[in-house]
MITIDO-794891 format. One line per 8 residues: their letters; for each residue x, y, z of C-alpha. Coordinates in nm, 4 decimals, always signed. Layout:
N
a> X:Y:Z | ...
This chain:
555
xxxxxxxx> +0.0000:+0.0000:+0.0000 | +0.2653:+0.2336:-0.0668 | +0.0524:+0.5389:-0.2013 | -0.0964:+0.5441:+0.1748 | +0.2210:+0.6079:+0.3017 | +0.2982:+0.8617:+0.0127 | +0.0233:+1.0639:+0.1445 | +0.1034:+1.3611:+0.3100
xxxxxxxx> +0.0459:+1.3198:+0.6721 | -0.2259:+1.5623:+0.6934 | -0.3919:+1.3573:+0.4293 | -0.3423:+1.0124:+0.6476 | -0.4236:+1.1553:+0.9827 | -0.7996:+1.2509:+0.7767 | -0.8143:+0.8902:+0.6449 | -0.7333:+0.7122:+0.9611
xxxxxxxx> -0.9413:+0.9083:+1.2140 | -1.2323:+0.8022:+0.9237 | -1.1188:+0.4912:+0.9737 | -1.1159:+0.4929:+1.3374 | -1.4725:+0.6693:+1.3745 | -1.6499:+0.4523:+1.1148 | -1.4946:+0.1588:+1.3622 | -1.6296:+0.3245:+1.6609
xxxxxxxx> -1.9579:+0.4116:+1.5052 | -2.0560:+0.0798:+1.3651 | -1.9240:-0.0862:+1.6771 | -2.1365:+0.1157:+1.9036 | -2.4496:+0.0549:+1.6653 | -2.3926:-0.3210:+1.7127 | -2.3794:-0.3053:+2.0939 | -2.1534:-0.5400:+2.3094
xxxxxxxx> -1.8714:-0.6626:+2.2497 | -1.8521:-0.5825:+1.8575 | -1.6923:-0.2541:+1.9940 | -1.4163:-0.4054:+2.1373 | -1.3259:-0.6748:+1.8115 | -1.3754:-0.3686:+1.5657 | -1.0476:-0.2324:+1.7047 | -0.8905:-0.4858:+1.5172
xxxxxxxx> -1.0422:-0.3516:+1.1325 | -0.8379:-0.0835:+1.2667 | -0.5090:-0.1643:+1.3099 | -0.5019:-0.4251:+0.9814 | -0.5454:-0.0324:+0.8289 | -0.3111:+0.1460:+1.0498 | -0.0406:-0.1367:+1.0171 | -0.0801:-0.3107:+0.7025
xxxxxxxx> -0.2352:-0.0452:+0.4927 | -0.0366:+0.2936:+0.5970 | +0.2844:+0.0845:+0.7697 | +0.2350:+0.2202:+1.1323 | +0.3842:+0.0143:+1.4140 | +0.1379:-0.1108:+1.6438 | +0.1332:+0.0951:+1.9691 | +0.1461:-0.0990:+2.3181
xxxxxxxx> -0.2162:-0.2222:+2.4432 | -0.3088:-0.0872:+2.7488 | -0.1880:-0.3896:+2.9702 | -0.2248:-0.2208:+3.3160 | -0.5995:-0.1022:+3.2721 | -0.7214:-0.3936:+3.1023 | -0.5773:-0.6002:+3.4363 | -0.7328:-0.3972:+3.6825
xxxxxxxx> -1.0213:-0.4386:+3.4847 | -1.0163:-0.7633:+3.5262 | -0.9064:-0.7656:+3.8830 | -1.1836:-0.5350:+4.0004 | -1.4486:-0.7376:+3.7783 | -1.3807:-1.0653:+3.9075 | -1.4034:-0.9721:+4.2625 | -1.7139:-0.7547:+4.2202
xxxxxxxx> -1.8803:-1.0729:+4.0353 | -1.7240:-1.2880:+4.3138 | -1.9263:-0.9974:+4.5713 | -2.2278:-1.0686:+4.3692 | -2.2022:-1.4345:+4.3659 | -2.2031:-1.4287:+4.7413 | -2.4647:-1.2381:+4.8274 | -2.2498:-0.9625:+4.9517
xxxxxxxx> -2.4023:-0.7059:+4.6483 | -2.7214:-0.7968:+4.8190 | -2.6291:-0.6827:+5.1320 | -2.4889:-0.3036:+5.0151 | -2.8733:-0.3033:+4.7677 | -3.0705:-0.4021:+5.0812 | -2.9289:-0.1085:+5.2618 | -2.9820:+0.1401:+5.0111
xxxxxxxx> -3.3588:-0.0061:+4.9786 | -3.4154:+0.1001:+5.3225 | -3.2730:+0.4668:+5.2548 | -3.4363:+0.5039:+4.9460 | -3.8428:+0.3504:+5.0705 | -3.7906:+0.5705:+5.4095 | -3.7824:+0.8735:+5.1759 | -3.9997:+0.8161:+4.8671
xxxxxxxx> -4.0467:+1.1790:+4.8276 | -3.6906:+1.2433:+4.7353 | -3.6046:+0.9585:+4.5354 | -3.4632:+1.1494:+4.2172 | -3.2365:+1.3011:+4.4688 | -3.1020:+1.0366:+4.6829 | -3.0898:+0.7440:+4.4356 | -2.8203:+0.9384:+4.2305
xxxxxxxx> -2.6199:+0.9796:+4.5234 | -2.6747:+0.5781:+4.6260 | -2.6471:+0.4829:+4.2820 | -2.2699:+0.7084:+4.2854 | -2.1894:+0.5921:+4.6252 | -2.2015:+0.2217:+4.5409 | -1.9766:+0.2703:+4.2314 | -1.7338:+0.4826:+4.4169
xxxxxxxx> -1.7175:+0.2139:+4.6848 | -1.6722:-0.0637:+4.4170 | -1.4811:+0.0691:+4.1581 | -1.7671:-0.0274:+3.8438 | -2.0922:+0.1217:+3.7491 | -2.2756:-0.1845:+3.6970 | -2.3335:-0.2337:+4.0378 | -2.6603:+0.0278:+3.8767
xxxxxxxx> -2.8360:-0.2874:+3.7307 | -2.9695:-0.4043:+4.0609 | -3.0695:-0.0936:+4.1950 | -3.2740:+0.0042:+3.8870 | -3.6009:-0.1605:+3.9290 | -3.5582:-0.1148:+4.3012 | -3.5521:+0.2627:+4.1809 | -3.8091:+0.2083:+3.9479
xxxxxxxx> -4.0613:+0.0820:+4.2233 | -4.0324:+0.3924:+4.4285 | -4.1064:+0.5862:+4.1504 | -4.4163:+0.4308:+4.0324 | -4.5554:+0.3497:+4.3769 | -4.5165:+0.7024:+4.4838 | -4.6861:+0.8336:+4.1077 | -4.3239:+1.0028:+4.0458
xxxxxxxx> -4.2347:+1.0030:+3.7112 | -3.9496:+0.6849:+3.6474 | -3.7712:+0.9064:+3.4347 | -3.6562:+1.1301:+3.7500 | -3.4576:+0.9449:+3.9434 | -3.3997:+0.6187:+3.6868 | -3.1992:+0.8421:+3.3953 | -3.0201:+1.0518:+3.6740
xxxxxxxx> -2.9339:+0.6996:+3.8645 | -2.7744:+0.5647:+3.5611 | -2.5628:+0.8756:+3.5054 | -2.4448:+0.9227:+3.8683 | -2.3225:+0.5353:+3.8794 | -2.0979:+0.6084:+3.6023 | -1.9842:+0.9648:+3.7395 | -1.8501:+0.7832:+4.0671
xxxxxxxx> -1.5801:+0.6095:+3.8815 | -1.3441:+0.8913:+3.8700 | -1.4193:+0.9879:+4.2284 | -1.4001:+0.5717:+4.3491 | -1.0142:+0.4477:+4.4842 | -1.0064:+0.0891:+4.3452 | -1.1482:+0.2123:+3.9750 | -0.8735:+0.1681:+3.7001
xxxxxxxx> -0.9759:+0.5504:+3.5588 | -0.8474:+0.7224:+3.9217 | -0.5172:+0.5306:+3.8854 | -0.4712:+0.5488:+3.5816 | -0.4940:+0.9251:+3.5723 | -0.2700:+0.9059:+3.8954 | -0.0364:+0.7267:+3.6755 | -0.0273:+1.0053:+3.4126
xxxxxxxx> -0.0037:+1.3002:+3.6405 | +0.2501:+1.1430:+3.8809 | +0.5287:+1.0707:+3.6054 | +0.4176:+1.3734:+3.4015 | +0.7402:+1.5134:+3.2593 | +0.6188:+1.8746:+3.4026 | +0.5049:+1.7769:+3.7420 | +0.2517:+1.8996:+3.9346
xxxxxxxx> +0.3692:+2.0433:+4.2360 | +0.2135:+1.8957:+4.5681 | +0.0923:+1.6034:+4.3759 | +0.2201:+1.2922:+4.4953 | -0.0323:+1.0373:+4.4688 | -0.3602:+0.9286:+4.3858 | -0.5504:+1.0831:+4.7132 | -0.4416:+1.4284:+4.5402
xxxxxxxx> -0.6620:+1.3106:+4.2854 | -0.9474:+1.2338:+4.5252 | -0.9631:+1.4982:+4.7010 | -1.0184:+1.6769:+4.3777 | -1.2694:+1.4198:+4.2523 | -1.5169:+1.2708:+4.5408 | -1.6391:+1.6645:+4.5866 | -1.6417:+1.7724:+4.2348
xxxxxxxx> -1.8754:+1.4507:+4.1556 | -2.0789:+1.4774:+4.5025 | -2.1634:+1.8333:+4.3375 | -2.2271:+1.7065:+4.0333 | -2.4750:+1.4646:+4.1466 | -2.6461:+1.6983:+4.3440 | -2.6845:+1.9219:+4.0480 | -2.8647:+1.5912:+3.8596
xxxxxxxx> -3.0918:+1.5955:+4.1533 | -3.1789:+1.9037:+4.1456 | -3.2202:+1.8815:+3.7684 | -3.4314:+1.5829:+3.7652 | -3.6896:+1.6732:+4.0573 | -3.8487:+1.8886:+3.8182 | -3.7952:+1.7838:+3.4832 | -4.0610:+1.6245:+3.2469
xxxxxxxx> -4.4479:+1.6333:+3.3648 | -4.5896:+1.4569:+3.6481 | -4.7396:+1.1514:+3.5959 | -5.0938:+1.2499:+3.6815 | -5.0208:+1.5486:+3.4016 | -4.8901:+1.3297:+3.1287 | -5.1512:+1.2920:+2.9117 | -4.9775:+1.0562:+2.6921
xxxxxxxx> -4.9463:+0.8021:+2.9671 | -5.3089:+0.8848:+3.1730 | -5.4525:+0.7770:+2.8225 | -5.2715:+0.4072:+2.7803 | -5.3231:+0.3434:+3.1609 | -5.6867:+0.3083:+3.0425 | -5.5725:-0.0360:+2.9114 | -5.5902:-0.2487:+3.1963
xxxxxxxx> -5.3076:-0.4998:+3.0789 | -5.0816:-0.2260:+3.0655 | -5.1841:-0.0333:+3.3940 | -5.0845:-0.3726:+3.5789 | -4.7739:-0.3913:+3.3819 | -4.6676:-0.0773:+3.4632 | -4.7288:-0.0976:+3.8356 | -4.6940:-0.4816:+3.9191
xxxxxxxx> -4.5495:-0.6449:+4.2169 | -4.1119:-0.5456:+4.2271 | -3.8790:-0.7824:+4.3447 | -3.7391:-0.6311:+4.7067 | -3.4887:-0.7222:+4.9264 | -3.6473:-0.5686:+5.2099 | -3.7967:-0.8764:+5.3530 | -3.5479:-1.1117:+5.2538
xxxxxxxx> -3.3318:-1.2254:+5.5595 | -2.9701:-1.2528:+5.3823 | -2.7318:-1.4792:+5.5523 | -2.4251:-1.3798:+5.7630 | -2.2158:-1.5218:+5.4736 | -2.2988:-1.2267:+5.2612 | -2.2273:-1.0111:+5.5157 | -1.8970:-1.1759:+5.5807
xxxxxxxx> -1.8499:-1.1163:+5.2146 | -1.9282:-0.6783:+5.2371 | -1.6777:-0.6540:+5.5405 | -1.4300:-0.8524:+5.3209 | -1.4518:-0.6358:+5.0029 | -1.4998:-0.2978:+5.2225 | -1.1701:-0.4138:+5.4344 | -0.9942:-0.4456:+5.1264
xxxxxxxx> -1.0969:-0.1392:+5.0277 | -0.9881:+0.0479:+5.3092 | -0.6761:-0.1435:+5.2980 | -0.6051:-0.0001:+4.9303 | -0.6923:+0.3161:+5.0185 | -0.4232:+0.3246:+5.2836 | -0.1327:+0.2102:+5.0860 | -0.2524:+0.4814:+4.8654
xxxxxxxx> -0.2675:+0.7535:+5.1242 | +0.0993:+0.6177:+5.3235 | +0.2927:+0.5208:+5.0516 | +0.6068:+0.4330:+5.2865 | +0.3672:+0.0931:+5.3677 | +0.3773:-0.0299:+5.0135 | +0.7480:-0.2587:+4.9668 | +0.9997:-0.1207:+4.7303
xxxxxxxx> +1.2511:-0.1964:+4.4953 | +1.5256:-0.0913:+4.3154 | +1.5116:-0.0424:+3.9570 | +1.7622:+0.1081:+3.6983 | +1.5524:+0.4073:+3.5593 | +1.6285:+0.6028:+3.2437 | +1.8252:+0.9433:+3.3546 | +2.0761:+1.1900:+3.1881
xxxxxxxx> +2.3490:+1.1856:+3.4671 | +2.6416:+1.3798:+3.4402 | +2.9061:+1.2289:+3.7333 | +3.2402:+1.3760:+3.8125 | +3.4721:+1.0724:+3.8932 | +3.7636:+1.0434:+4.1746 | +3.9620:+0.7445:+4.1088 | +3.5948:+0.5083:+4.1248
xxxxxxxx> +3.4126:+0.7069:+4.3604 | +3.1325:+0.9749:+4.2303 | +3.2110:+1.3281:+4.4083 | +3.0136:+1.5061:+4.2028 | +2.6893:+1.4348:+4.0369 | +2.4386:+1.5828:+3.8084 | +2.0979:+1.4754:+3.7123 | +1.9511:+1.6851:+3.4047
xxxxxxxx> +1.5849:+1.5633:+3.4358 | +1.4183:+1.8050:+3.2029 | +1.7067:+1.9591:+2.9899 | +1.9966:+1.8714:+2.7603 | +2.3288:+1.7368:+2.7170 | +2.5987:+1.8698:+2.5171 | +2.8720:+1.6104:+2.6217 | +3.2123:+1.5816:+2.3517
xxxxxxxx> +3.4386:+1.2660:+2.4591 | +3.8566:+1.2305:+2.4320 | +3.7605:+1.0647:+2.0755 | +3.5836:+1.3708:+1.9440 | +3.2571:+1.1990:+1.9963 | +2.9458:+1.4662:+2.1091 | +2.7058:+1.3301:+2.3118 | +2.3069:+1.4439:+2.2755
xxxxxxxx> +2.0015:+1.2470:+2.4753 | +2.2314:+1.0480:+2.6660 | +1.8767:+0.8470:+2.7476 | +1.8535:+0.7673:+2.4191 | +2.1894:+0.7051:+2.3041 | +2.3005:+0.4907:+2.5874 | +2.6044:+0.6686:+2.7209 | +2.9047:+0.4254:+2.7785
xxxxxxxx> +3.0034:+0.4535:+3.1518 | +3.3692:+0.4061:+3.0529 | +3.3869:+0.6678:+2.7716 | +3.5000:+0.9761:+2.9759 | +3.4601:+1.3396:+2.8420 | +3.7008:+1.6333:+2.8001 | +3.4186:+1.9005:+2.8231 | +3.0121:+1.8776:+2.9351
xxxxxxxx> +2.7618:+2.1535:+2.8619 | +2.4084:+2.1212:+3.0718 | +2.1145:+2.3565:+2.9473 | +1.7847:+2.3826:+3.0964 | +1.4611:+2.2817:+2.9317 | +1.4326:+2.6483:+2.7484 | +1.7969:+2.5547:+2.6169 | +1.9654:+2.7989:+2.8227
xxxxxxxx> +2.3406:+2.6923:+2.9666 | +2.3430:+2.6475:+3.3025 | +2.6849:+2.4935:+3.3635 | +2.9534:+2.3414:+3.2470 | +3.1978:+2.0713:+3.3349 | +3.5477:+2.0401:+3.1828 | +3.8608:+1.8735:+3.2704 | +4.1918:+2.0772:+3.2491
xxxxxxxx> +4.5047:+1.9100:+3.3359 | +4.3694:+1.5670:+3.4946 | +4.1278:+1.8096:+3.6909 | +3.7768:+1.9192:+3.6608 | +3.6303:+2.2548:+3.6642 | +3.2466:+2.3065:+3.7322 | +3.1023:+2.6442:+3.6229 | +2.7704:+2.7778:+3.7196
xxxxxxxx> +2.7238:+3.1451:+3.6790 | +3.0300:+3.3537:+3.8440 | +3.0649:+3.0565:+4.0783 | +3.3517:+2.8072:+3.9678 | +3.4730:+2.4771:+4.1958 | +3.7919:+2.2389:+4.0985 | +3.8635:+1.8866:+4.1641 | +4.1579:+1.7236:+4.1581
xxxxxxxx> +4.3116:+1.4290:+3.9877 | +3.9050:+1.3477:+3.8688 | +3.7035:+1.2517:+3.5056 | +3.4304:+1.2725:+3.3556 | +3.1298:+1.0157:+3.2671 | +2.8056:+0.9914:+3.1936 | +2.5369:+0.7711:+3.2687 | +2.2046:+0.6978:+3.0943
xxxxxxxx> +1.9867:+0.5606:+3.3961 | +2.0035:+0.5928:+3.7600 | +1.8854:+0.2966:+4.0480 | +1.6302:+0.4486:+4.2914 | +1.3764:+0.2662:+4.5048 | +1.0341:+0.2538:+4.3871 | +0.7616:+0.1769:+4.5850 | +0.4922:-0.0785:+4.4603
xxxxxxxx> +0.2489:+0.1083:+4.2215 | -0.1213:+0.2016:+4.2866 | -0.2036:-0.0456:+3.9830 | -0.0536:-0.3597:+4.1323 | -0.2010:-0.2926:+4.4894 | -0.5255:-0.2717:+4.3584 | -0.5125:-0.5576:+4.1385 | -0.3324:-0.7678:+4.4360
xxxxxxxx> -0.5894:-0.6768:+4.7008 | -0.9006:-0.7132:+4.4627 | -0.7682:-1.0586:+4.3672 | -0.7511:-1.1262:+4.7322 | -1.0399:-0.9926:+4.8454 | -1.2135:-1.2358:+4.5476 | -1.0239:-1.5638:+4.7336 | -1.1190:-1.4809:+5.0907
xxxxxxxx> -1.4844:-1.4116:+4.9889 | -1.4762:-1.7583:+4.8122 | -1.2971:-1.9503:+5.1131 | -1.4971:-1.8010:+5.3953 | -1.8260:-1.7625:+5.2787 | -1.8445:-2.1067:+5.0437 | -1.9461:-1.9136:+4.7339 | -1.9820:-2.0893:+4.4531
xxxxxxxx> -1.7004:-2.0274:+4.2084 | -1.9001:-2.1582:+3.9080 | -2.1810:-1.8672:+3.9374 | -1.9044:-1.5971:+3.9640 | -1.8839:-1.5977:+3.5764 | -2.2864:-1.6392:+3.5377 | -2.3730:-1.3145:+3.6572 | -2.4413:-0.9746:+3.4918
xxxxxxxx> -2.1237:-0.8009:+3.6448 | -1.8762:-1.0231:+3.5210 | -2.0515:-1.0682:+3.1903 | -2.0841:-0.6441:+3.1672 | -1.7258:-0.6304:+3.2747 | -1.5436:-0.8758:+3.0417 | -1.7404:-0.6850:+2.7427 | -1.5645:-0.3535:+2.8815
xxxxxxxx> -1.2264:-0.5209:+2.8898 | -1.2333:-0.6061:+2.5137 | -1.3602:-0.2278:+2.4255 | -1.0623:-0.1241:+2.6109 | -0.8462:-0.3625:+2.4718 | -0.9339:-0.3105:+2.0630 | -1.0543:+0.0559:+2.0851 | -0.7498:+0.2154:+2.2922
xxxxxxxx> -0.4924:-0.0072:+2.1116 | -0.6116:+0.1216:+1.8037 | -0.6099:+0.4628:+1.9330 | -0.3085:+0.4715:+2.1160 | -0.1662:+0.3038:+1.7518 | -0.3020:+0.5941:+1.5363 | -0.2447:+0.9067:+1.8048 | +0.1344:+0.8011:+1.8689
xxxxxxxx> +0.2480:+0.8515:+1.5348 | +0.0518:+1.1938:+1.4846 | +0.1647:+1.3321:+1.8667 | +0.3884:+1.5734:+1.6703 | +0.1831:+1.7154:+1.3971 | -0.1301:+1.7326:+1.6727 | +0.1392:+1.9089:+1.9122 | +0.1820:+2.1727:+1.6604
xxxxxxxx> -0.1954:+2.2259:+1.5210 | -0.3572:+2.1986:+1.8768 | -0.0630:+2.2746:+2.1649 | -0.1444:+2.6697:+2.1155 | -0.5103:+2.6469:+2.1158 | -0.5508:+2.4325:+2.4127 | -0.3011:+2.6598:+2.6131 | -0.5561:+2.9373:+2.5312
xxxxxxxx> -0.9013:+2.7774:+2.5623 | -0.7896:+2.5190:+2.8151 | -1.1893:+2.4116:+2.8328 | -1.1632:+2.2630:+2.4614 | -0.9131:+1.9786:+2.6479 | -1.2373:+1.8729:+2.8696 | -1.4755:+1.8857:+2.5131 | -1.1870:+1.6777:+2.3320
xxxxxxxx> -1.1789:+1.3981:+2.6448 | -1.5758:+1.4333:+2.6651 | -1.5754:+1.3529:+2.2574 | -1.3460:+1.0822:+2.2657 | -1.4611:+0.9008:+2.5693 | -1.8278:+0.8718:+2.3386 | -1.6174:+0.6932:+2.0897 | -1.4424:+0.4339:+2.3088
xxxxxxxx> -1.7132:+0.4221:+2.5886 | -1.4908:+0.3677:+2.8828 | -1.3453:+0.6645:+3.0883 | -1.0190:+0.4613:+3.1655 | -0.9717:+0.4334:+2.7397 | -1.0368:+0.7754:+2.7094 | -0.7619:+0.8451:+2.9301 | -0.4957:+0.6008:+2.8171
xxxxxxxx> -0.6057:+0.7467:+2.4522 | -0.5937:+1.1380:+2.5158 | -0.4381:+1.2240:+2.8151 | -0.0408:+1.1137:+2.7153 | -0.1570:+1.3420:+2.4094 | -0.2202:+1.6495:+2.5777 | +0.0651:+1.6377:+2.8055 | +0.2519:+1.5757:+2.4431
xxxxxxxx> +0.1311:+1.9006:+2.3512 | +0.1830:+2.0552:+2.6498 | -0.1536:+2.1015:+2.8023 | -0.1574:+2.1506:+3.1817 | -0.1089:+1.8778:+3.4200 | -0.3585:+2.1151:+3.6551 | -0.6140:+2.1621:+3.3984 | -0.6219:+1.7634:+3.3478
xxxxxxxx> -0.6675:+1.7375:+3.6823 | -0.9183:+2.0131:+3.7259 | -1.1500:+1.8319:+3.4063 | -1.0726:+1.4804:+3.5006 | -1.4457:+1.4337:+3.4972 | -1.4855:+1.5333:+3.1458 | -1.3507:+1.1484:+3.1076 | -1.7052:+1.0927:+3.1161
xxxxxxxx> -1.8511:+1.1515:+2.7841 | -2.0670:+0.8319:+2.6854 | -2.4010:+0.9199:+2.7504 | -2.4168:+1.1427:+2.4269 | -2.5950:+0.8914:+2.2114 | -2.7668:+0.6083:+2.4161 | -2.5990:+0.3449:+2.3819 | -2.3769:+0.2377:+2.6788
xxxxxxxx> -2.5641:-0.0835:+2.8661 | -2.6824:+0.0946:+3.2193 | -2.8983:+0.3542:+3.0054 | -3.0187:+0.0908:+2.7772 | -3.0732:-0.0786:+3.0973 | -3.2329:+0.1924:+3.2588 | -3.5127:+0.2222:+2.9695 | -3.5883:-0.1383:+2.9921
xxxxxxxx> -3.6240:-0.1410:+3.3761 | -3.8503:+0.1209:+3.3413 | -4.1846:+0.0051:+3.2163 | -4.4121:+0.2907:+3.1908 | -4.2072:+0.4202:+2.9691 | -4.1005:+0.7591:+3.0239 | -3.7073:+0.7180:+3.0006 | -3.6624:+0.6690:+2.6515
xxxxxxxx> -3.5127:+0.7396:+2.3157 | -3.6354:+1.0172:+2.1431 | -3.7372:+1.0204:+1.7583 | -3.3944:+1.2461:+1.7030 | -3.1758:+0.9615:+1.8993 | -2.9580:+1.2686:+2.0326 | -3.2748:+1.3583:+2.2646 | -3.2687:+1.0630:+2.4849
xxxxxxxx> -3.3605:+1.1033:+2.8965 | -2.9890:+1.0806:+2.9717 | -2.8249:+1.3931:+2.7660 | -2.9596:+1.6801:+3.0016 | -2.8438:+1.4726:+3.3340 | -2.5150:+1.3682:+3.1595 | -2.4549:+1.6958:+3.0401 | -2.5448:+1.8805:+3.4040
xxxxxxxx> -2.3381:+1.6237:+3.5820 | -2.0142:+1.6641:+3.4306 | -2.0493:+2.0196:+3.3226 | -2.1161:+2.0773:+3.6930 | -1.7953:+1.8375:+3.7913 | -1.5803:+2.0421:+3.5785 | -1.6582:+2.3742:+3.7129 | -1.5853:+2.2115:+4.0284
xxxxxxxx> -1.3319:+2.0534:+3.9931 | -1.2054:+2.3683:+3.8597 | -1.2659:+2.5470:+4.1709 | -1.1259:+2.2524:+4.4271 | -0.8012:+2.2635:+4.1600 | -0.7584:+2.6151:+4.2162 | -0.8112:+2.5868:+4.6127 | -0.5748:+2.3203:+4.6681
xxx> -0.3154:+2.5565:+4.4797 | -0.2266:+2.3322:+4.1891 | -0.3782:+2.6305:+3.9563
């Protein structure tokens, strides 16, 4: 295909986003998992059609995917799901009245506590029930439920978005100062959603007409057969005595919880180890000891050796620790000099400013990585502890193993893991090789209207329905380009973007749990129950988020 490649790469970048959008559209029109295995149209294009080398799959997400999803079937398989639902039953039936209020928030608080939104399926006809027996319109609190459980994932500790985002910001080549670690990102998050929420409530009290003012539905309740459908007998868990297995099992999830949210918090509890790590290291040598070392994180190396050799991105050229150097130039990130190291008559002379310093009888070397301890990542505790949690559910309560994979959870979840696997490879395949080219026609824009960042992460979390895709796919982009590490952090909920067209399984959910009918798809598609609530929520979160940013001094 070598008139692909002859394109001009304006031209390709066109053709391959096509590509990529006429992937994600047909694979969101098919539902399930055909998202996911479209990916792979995609990259036969990208890599046998234009020659692009794959990119890397996101690995780490699509673990913790599968580590979270496991244990929250294995929670479900034992009952302990039942346990958390029961107790939101009893909130939600003691105040009917305020149902489109508080079942967002229970709806949120159950995803933030589990990491996954589709803990929403068995709250929905509980929801639904409510509603109807208390002649409040289903739509109210039903669309804004199925919204809020997906806005708690950026706010909940054990989801792979919050670490993943953690991941980014933490190793961020222009650091955020203060942040260390993923309870920054929380305490940025949990509020900015909580308000959020609220504002859905709020929303949603008063939005469409009340049941007895719906003419539409007061005339097919005059069919009897449909009256009873619409307010039959609900399945509750109110007077179902659950055994003290499955509330073994909610201790054991919520302890390991807690347990990850610790390690997060005091990260001097999680083990460490050394690892070589890649480094431009300029060392000053006295007979084999270092006396004198430099570490040039951000800048540049000018480095010319005995042989005449120069020296430039020693981390990339893999610098030779024997090979010493007659003269060393260090500039700063803005390519200024800063100092300079040369030997003169078997000694060296450092330079910085007006300031000079000699040692004797010393060389010159450099060295292309550096051994540090590293504590254990946020990612590996969370996928050891969920994995745990998942045994000592299964050994103490007797849970059978063979329903964990039966159940809607796991069965939601493993569909998610294949989006993320096909969509952000495919993604993270086409984006890599543009980074440049984008960094040039969008770096100055974004730096001016930093708000078009939040629409671009809204946009392109639609196309790969997952918030932790969206961020693998956009977020290594825009810190490419050089957006803001605080304005990523201020819009992380803007990572939240697929409610735009209905098609993500807790909305379709929510229309089929709700049988009179009133959350629904409207004739236009784009004017579904969900857009207004989606669009309040995170618009709401951002501004936030914004605000909490700015508090916490990171703006």
């Amino acid at each position: 295909m070598e008139f692909l490649m002859n394109l001009s790469e304006g031209t390709q970048f066109a053709i391959q986003l096509a590509i990529v959008l006429i992937c994600l559209f047909y694979g969101a029109k098919k539902g399930g998992i055909a998202l996911g295995l479209l990916g792979g149209i995609g990259l036969i294009v990208l890599v046998f059609g234009f020659g692009i080398e794959p990119g890397k799959p996101a690995i780490d997400v699509m673990l913790t995917i599968l580590a979270v999803v496991v244990t929250s079937a294995t929670l479900q398989a034992s009952g302990g799901l039942d346990v958390m639902l029961q107790i939101a039953e009893k909130l939600l039936r003691k105040n009917p009245k305020y149902v489109s209020i508080l079942a967002p928030f229970v709806t949120c608080t159950l995803t933030i506590l589990c990491g996954t939104g589709h803990v929403v399926y068995t709250m929905l006809p509980i929801i639904y029930d409510i509603a109807i027996k208390n002649d409040i319109r289903p739509e109210r609190p039903m669309a804004a439920s199925s919204i809020a459980s997906q806005m708690g994932i950026i706010a909940s500790p054990v989801s792979v978005a919050v670490v993943t985002l953690t991941a980014f910001l933490v190793n961020a080549q222009n650091h955020l100062a203060g942040f260390d670690g993923y309870l920054d990102l929380l305490k940025i998050t949990v509020p900015s959603t909580l308000c959020g929420v609220l504002a859905i409530g709020i929303f949603s009290w008063f939005r469409g007409k009340d049941l007895d003012k719906d003419q539409e539905f007061q005339e097919k309740l005059k069919d009897p057969e449909f009256k009873k459908y619409v307010y039959g007998d609900s399945a509750s868990l109110l007077d179902k005595k659950l055994p003290q297995s499955s509330w073994n099992a909610m201790w054991i999830f919520f302890g390991a919880i807690l347990v990850v949210a610790l390690l997060g918090y005091f990260k001097e509890l999680r083990p460490s180890f050394e690892k070589s790590t890649p480094a431009q290291v300029v060392e000053v040598l006295s007979g084999d000891k270092a006396v004198k070392s430099f570490n040039v994180k951000d800048g540049k190396i000018l480095a010319v050796a005995k042989d005449g050799k120069v020296a430039l991105d020693v981390k990339d050229n893999k610098a030779k620790a024997k090979t010493t150097y007659d003269s060393v130039e260090i500039y700063d990130n803005k390519g200024t000099l800063t100092q300079t190291v040369a030997l003169q008559d078997n000694n060296v002379v450092i330079t910085a400013g007006d300031k000079t310093e000699t040692i004797e009888n010393a060389t010159i070397v450099l060295k292309d990585s550096v051994k540090k301890k590293v504590n254990l990542g946020m990612v590996h505790v969370i996928q050891i502890f969920m994995l745990l949690a998942g045994a000592l559910i299964i050994i103490f309560t007797k849970t059978d193993a063979g329903k964990i994979s039966k159940n809607e959870i796991f069965r939601s979840g493993m569909i998610a893991l294949v989006a993320v696997f096909g969509i952000s490879w495919m993604a993270e395949t086409m984006f890599t090789v543009h980074t440049p080219m984008m960094k040039a026609a969008l770096g100055d824009v974004v730096k001016a209207h930093p708000w078009t960042y939040a629409v671009m992460l809204l946009l392109i979390s639609k196309f790969v329905n997952s918030q932790a895709a969206a961020l693998v796919a956009f977020v290594p982009l825009a810190l490419g380009i050089g957006v803001d590490p605080a304005i990523i952090l201020a819009f992380a909920a803007a990572c939240y973007g697929y409610y735009i067209l209905p098609t993500y399984p807790s909305d379709l959910a929510a229309i089929q749990f709700d049988r009179s009918g009133t959350t629904h798809i409207g004739k236009f598609v784009i004017n579904h129950s969900f857009i207004l609530p989606g669009l309040i929520g995170v618009i709401t979160s951002c501004i936030f988020g914004y605000i909490f940013t700015t508090l916490f001094g990171y703006l």
